[in-house]
TORPAKE-846181 format. One record per residue: chain; x, y, z of N, C-alpha, C in turn; residue in three letters. Coordinates in nm, 2 decimals, decimal comma, m for minus. Example, Ala and Ser with C-alpha at 12.3 -4.5 7.8 and 13.67 -1.06 7.14 Angstrom:
BEGIN
+-------+--------+--------+--------+--------+--------+--------+--------+--------+--------+--------+
| semar |   n.px |   n.py |   n.pz |  ca.px |  ca.py |  ca.pz |   c.px |   c.py |   c.pz | torkol |
+-------+--------+--------+--------+--------+--------+--------+--------+--------+--------+--------+
|     A |   1,32 |  m0,57 |   0,78 |   1,23 |  m0,45 |   0,78 |   1,32 |  m0,33 |   0,78 |    ala |
|     A |   1,28 |  m0,22 |   0,71 |   1,37 |  m0,11 |   0,71 |   1,29 |   0,00 |   0,79 |    ser |
+-------+--------+--------+--------+--------+--------+--------+--------+--------+--------+--------+
END
This chain:
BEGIN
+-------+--------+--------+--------+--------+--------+--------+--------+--------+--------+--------+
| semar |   n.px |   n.py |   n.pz |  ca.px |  ca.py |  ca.pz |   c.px |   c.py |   c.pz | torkol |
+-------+--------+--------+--------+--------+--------+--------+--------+--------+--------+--------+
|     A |  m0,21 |   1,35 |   2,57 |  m0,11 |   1,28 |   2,50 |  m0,18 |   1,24 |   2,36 |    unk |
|     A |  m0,15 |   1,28 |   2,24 |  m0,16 |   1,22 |   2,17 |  m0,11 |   1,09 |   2,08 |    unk |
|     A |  m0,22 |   1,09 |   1,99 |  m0,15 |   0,95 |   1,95 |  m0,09 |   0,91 |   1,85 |    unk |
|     A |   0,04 |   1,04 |   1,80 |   0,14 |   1,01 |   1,76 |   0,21 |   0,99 |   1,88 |    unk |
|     A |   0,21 |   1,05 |   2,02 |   0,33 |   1,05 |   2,10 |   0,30 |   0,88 |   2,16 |    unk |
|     A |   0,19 |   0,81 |   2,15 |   0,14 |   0,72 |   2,19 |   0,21 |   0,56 |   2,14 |    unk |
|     A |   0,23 |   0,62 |   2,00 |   0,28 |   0,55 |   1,94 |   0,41 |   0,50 |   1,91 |    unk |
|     A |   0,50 |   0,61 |   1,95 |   0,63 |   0,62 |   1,94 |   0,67 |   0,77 |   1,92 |    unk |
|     A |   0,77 |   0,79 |   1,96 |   0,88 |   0,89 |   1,93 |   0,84 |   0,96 |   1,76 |    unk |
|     A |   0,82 |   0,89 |   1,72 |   0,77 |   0,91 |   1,58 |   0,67 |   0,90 |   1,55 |    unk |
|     A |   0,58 |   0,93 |   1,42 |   0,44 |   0,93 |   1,40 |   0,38 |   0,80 |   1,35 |    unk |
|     A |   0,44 |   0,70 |   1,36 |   0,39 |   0,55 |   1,36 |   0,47 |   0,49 |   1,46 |    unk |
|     A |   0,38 |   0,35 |   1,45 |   0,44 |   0,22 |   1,54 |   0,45 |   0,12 |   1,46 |    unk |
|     A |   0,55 |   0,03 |   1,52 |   0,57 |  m0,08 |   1,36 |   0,47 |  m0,20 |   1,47 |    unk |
|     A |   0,45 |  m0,20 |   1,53 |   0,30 |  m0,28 |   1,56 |   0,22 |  m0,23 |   1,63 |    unk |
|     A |   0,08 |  m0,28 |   1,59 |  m0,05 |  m0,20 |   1,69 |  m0,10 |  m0,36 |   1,73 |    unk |
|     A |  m0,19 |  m0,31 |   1,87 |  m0,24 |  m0,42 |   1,92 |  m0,37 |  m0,44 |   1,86 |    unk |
|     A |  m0,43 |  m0,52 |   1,83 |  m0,57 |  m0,56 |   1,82 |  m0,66 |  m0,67 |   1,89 |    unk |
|     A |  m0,80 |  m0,62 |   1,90 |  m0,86 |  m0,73 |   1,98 |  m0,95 |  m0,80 |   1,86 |    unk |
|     A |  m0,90 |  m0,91 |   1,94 |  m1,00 |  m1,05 |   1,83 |  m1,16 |  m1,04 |   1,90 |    unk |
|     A |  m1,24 |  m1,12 |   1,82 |  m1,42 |  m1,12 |   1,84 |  m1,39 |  m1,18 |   2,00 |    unk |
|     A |  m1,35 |  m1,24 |   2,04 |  m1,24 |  m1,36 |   2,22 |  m1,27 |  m1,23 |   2,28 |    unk |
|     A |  m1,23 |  m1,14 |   2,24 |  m1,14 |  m1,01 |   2,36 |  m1,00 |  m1,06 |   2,38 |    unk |
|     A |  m0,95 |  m1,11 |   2,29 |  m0,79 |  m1,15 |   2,30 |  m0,71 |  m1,01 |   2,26 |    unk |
|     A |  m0,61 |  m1,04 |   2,29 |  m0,50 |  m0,89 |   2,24 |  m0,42 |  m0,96 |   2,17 |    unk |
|     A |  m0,42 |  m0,92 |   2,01 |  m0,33 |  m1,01 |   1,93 |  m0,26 |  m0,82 |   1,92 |    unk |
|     A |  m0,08 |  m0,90 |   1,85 |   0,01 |  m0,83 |   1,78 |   0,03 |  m0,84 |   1,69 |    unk |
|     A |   0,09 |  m0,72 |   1,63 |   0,12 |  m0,81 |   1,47 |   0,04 |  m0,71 |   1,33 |    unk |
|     A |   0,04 |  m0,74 |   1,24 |   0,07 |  m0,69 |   1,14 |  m0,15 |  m0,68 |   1,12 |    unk |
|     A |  m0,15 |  m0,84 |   1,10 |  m0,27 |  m0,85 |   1,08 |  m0,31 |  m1,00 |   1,13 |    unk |
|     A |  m0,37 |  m1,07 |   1,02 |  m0,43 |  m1,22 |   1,07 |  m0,35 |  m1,33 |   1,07 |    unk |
|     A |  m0,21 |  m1,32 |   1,16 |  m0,09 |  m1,40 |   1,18 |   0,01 |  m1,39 |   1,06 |    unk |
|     A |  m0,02 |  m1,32 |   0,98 |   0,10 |  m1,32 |   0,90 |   0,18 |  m1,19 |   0,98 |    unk |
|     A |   0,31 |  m1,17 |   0,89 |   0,41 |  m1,11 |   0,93 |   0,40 |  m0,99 |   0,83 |    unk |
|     A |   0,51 |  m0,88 |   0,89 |   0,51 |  m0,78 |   0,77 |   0,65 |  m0,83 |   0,71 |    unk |
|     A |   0,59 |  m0,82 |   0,57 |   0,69 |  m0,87 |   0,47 |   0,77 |  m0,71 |   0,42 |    unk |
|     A |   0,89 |  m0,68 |   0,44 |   0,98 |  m0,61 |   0,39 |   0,94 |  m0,49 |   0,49 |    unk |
|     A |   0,89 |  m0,47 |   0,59 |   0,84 |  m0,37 |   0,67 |   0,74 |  m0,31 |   0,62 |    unk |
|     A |   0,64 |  m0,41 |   0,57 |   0,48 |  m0,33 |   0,50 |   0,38 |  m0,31 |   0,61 |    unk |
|     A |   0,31 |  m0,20 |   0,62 |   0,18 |  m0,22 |   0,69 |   0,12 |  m0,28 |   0,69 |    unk |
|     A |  m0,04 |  m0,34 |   0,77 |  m0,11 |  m0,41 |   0,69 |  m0,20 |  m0,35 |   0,63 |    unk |
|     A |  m0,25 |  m0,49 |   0,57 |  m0,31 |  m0,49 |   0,46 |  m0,50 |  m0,36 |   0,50 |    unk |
|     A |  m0,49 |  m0,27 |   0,37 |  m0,59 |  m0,16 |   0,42 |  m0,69 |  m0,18 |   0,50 |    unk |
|     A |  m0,79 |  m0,11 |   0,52 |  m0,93 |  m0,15 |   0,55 |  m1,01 |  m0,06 |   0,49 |    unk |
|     A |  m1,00 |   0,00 |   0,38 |  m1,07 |   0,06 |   0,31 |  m1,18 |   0,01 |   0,27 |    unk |
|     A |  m1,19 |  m0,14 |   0,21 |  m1,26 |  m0,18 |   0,21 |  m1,39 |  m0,20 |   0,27 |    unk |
|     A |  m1,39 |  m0,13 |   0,37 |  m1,49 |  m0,15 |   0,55 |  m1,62 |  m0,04 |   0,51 |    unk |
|     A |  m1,71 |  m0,12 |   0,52 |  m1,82 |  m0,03 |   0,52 |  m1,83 |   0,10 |   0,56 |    unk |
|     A |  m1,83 |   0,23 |   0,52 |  m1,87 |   0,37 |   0,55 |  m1,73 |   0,40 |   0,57 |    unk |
|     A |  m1,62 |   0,31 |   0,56 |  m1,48 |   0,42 |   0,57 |  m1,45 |   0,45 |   0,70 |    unk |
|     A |  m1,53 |   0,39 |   0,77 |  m1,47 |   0,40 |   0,92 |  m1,39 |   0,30 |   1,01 |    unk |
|     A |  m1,32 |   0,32 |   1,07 |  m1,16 |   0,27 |   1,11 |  m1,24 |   0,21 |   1,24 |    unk |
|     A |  m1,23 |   0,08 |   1,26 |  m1,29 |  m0,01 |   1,36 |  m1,16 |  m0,03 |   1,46 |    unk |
|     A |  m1,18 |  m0,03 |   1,60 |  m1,05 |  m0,02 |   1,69 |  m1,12 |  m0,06 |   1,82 |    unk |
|     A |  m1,00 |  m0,07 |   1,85 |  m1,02 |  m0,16 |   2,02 |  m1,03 |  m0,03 |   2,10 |    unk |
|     A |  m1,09 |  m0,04 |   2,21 |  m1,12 |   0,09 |   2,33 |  m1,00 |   0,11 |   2,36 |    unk |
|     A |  m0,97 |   0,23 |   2,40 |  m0,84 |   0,32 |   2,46 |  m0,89 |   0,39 |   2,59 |    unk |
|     A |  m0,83 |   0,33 |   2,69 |  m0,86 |   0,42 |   2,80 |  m1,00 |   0,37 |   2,83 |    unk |
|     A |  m1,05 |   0,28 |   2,76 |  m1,24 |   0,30 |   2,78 |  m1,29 |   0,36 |   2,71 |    unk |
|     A |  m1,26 |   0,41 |   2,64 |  m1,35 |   0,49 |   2,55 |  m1,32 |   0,47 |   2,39 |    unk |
|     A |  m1,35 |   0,44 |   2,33 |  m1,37 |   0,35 |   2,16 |  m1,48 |   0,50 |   2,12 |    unk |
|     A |  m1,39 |   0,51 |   1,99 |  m1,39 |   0,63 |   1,90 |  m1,42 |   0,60 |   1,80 |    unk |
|     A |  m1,52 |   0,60 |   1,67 |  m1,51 |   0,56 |   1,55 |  m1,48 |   0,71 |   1,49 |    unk |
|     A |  m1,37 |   0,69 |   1,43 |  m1,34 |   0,80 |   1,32 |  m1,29 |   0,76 |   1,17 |    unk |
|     A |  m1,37 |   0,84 |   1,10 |  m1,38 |   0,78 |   0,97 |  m1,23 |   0,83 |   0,88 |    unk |
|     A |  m1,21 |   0,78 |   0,83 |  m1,06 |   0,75 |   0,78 |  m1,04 |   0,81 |   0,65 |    unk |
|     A |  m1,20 |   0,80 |   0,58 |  m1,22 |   0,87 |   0,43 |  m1,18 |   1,01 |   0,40 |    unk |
|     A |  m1,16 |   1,12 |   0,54 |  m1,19 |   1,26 |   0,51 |  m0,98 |   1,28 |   0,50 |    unk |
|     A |  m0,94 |   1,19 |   0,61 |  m0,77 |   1,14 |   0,57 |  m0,74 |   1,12 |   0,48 |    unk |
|     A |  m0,81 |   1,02 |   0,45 |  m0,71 |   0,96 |   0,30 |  m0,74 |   1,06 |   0,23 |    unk |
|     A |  m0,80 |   1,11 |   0,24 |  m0,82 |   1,24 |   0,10 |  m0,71 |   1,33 |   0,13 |    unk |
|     A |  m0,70 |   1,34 |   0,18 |  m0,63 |   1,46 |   0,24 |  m0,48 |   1,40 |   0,19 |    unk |
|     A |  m0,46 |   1,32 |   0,22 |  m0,35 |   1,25 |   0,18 |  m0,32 |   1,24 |   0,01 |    unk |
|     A |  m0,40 |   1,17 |  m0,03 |  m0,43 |   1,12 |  m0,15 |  m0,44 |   1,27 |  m0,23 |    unk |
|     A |  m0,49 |   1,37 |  m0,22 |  m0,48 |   1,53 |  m0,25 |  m0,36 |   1,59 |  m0,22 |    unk |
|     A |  m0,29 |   1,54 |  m0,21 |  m0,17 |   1,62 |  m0,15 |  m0,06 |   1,59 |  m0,22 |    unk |
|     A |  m0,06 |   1,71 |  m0,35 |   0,04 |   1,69 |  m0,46 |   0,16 |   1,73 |  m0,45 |    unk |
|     A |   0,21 |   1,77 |  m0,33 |   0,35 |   1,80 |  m0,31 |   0,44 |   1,68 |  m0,27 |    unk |
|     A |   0,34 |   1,57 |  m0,23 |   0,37 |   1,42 |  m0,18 |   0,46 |   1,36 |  m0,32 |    unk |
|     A |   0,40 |   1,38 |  m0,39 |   0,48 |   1,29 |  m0,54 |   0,55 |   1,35 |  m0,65 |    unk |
|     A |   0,49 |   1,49 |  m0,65 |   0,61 |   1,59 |  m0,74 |   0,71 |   1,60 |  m0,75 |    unk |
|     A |   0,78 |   1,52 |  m0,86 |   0,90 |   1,53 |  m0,90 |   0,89 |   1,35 |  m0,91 |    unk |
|     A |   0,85 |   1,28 |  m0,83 |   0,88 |   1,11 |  m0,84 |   0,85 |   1,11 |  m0,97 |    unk |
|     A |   0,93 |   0,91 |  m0,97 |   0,87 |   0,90 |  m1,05 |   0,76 |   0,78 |  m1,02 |    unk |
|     A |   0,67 |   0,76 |  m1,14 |   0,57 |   0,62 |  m1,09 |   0,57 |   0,55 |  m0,99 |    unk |
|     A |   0,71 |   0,50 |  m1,01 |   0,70 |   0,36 |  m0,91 |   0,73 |   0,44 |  m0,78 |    unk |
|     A |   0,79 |   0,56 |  m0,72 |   0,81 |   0,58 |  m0,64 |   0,70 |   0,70 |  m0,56 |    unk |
|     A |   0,66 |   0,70 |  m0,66 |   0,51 |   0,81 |  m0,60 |   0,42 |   0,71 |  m0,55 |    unk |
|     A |   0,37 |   0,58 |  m0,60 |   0,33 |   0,48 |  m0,58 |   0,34 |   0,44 |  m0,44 |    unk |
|     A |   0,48 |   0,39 |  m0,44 |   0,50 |   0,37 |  m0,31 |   0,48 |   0,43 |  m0,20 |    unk |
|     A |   0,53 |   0,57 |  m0,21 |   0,48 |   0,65 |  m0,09 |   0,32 |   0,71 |  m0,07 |    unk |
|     A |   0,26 |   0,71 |  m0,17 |   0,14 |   0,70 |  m0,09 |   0,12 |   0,61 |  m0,05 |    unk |
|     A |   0,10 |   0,46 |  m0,12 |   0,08 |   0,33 |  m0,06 |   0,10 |   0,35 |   0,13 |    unk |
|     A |   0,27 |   0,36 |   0,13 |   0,30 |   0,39 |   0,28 |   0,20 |   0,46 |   0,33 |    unk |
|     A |   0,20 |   0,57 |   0,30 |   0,13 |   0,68 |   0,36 |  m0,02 |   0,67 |   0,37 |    unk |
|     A |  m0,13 |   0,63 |   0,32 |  m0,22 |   0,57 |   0,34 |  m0,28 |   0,46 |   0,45 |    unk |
|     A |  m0,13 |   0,36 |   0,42 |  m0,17 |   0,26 |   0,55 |  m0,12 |   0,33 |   0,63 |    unk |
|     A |  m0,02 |   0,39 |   0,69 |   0,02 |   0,45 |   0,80 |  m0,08 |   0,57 |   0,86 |    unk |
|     A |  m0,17 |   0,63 |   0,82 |  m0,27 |   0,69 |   0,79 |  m0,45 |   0,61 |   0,87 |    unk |
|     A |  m0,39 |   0,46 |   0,80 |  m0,51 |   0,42 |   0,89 |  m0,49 |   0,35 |   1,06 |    unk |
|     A |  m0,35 |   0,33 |   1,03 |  m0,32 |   0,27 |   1,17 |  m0,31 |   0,39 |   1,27 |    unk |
|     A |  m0,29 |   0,52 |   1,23 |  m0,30 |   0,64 |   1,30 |  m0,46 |   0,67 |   1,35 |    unk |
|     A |  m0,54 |   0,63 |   1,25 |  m0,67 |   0,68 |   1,26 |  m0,71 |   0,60 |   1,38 |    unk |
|     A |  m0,66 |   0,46 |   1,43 |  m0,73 |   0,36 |   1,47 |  m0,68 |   0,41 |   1,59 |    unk |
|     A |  m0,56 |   0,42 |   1,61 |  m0,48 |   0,48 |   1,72 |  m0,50 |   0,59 |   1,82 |    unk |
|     A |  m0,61 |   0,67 |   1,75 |  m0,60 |   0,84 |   1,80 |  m0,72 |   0,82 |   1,88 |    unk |
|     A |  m0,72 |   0,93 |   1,99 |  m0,82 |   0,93 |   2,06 |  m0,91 |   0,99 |   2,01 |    unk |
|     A |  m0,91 |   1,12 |   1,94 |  m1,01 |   1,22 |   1,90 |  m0,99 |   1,26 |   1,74 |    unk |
|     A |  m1,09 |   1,33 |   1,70 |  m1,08 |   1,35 |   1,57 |  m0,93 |   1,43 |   1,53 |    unk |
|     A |  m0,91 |   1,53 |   1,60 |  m0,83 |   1,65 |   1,64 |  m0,69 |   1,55 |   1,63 |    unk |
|     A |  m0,64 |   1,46 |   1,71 |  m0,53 |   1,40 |   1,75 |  m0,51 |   1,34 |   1,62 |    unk |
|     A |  m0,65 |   1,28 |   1,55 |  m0,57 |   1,21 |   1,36 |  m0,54 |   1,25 |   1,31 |    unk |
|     A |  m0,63 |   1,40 |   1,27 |  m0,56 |   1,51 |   1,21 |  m0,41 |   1,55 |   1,21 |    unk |
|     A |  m0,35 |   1,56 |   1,32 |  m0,26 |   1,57 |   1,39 |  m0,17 |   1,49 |   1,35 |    unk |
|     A |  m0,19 |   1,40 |   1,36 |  m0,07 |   1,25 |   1,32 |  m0,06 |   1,24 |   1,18 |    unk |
|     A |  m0,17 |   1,29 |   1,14 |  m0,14 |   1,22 |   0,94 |  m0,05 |   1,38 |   0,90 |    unk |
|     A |  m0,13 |   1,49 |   0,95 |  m0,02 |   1,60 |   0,91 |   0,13 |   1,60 |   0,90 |    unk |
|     A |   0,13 |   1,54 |   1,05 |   0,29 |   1,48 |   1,07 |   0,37 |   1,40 |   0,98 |    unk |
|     A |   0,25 |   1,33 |   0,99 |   0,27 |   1,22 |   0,88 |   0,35 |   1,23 |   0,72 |    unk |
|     A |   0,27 |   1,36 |   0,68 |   0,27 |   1,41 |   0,55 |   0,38 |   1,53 |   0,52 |    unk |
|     A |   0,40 |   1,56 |   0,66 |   0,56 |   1,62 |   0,64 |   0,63 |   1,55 |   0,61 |    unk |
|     A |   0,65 |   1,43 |   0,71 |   0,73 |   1,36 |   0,71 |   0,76 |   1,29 |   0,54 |    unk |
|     A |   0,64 |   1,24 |   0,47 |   0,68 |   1,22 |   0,36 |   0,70 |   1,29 |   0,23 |    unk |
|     A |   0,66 |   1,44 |   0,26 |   0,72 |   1,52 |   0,18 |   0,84 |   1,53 |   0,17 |    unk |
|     A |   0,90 |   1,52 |   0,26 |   1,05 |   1,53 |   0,29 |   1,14 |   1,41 |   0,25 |    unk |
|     A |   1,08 |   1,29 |   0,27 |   1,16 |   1,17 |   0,21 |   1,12 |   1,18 |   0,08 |    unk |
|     A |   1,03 |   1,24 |   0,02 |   1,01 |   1,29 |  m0,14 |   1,13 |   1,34 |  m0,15 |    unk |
|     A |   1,10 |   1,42 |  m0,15 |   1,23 |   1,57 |  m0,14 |   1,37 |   1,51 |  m0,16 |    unk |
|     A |   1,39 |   1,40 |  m0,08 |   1,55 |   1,39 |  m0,01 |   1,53 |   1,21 |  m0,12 |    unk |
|     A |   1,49 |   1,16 |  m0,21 |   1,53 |   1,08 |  m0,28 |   1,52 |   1,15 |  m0,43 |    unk |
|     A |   1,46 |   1,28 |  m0,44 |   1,48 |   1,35 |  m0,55 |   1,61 |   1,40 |  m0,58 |    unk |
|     A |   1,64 |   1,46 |  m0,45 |   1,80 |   1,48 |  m0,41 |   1,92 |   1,38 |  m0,46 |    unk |
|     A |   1,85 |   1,30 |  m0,40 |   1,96 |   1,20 |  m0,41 |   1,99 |   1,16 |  m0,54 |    unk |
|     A |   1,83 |   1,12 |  m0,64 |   1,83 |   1,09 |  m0,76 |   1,96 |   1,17 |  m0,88 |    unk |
|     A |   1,99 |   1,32 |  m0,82 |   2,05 |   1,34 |  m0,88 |   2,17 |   1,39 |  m0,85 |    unk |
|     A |   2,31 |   1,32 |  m0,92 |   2,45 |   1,32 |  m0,88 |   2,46 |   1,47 |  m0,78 |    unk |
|     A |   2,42 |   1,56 |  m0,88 |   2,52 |   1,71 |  m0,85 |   2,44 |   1,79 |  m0,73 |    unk |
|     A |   2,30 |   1,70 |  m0,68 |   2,28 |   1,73 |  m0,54 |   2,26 |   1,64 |  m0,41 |    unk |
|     A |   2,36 |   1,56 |  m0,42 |   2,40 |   1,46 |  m0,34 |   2,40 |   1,56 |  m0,16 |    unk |
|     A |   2,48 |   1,66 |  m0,22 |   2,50 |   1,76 |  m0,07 |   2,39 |   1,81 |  m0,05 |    unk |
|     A |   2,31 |   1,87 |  m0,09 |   2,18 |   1,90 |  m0,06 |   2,12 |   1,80 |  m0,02 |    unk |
|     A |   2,11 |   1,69 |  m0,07 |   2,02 |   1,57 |   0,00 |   2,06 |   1,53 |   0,12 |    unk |
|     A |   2,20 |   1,56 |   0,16 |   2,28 |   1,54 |   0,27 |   2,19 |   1,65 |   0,39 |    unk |
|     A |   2,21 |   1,71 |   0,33 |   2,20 |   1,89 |   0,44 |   2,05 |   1,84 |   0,44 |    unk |
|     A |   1,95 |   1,79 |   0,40 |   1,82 |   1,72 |   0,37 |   1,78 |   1,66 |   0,52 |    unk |
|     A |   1,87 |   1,58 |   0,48 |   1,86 |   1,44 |   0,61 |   1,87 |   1,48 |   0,74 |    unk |
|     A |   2,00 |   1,55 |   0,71 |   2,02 |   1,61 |   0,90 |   1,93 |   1,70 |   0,95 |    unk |
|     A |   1,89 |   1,81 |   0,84 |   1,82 |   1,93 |   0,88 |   1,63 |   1,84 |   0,95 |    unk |
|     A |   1,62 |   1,75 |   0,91 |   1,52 |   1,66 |   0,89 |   1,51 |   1,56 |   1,02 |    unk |
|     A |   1,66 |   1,53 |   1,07 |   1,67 |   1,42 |   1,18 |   1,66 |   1,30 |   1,08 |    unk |
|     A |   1,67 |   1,25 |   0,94 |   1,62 |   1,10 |   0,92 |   1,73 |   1,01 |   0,97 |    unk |
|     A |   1,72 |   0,88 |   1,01 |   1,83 |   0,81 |   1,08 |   1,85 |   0,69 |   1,04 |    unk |
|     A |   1,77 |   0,70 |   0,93 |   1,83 |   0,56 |   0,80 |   1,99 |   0,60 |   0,76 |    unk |
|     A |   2,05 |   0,46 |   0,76 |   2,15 |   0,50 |   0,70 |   2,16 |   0,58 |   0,53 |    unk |
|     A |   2,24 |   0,65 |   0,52 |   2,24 |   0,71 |   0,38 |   2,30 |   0,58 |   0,26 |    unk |
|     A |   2,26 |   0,61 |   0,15 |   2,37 |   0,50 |   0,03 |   2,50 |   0,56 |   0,00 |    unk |
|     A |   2,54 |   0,43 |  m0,02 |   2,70 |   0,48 |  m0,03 |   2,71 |   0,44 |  m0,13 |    unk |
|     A |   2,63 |   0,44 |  m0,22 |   2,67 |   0,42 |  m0,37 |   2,54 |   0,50 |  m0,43 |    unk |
|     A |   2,53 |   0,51 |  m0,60 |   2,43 |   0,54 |  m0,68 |   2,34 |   0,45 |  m0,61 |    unk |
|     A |   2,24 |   0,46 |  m0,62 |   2,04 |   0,42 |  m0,59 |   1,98 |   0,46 |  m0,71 |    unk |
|     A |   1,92 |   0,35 |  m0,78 |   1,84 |   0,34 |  m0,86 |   1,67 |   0,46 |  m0,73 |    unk |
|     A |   1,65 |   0,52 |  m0,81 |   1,51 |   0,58 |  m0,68 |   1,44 |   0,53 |  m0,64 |    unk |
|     A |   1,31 |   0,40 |  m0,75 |   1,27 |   0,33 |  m0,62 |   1,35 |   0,23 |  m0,54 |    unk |
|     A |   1,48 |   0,20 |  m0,57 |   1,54 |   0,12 |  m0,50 |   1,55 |   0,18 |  m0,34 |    unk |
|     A |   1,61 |   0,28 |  m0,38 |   1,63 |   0,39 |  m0,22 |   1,51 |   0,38 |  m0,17 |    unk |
|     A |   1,41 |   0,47 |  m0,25 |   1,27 |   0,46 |  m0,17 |   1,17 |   0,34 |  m0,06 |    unk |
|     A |   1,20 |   0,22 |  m0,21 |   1,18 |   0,11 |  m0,08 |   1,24 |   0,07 |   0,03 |    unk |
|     A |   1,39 |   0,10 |   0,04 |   1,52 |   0,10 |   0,11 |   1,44 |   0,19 |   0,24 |    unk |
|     A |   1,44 |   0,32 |   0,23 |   1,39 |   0,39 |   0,33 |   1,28 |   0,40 |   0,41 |    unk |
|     A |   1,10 |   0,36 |   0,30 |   1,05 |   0,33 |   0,35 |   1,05 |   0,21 |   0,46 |    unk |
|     A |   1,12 |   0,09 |   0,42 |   1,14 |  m0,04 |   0,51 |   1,16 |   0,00 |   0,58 |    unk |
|     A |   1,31 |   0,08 |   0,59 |   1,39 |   0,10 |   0,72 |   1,30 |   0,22 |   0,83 |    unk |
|     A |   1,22 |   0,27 |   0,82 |   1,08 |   0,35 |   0,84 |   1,00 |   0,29 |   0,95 |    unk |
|     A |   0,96 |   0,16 |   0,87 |   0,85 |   0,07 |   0,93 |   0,95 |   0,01 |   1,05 |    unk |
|     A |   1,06 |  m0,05 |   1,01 |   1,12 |  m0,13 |   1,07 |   1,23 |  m0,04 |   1,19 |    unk |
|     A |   1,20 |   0,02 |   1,24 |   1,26 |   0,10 |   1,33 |   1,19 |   0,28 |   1,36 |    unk |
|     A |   1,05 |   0,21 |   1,42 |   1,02 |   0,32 |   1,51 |   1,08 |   0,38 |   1,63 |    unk |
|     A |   1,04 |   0,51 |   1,60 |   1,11 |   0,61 |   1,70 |   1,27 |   0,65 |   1,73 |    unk |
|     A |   1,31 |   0,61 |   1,57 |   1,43 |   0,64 |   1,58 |   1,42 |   0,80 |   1,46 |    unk |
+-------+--------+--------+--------+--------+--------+--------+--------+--------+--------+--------+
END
C-alpha cells in the first residue's frame, strides 16, 4: 500500500499525525495552530540536509530527503504555463507543501516518487482547467476538463477573477480529502 492510498482516496490528507519529543500523537496542521483557508503547514525546508523528519510507520522510520522532490516539482514548467503570477505562485506553494507531507508519509523512496507524480498531474490539470475557465469562449472545455478529470469542487457560476478560482479550488482541495 502506498502512501498516497494511505492517505486518502486522493494524493493528500488534510491532516497528518505527528509525534511530539513526549511520544505524544498530536493532529493538526502544525504547533496548535489551525490551517487557515485550507493551507498546509508551514514548510520544513528549512531543516538541515532537506530531509523530511517523521514519525515511524509500521516500525520502520525512513528518512527521505525531500530536496530531489521539490526539484522535480519546482522544474516542472508545464505546472504554471499559461498562469498568471499570482496563480502560478500559488500552486506551487500548494504543491510543494503537499509534496512534503507526502514525503513524510511514504514508506519508501519509490512510494514518494509515486505520490508527488500524482501529485503533479493532478496540478497540471487544475492549471489547465483555471486557464480554461479564465477564458469566456472556453468555459465548455474547462467543463469537459473537470469531468474527464473527476474534480469535485463545485464549478463557479459566475466570471472568476483566476486567482480568485485558484484559491477557491485549492482550499476546497485541502479541505475535502478523497473526494
Amino acid at each position: 500500500m502506498s502512501a498516497c492510498e494511505r492517505l486518502g482516496a486522493t494524493i493528500y490528507a488534510s491532516h497528518i499525525a505527528h509525534r511530539t519529543n513526549e511520544g505524544r500523537v498530536r493532529r493538526g496542521w502544525g504547533k496548535g495552530e489551525s490551517a487557515s483557508a485550507g493551507t498546509p503547514p508551514a514548510s520544513r525546508r528549512g531543516e538541515p540536509g532537506g530531509v523530511s523528519r517523521r514519525a515511524s510507520v509500521g516500525g520502520t522510520c525512513m528518512s527521505i530527503s525531500v530536496d530531489p522532490l521539490l526539484r522535480h516539482v519546482l522544474r516542472d514548467e508545464a505546472l504554471t504555463r499559461g498562469l498568471g503570477d499570482i496563480e502560478a505562485r500559488m500552486l506551487v506553494e500548494w504543491l510543494a507543501d503537499w509534496t512534503e507531507l507526502l514525503t513524510e508519509a511514504a514508506r519508501s523512496e519509490d512510494d514518494a516518487w509515486s505520490c508527488v507524480r500524482r501529485l503533479c498531474r493532478r496540478g497540471r490539470a487544475i492549471s489547465r482547467f483555471v486557464q480554461l475557465w479564465a477564458a469566456p469562449n472556453s468555459r465548455g472545455a474547462a467543463t469537459q476538463l473537470a469531468a474527464a478529470e473527476r474534480f469535485s469542487w463545485p464549478l463557479p457560476d459566475s466570471e472568476v477573477e483566476p486567482p480568485d478560482l485558484m484559491h477557491h479550488i485549492l482550499s476546497w482541495e485541502n479541505q475535502h480529502p478523497g473526494k
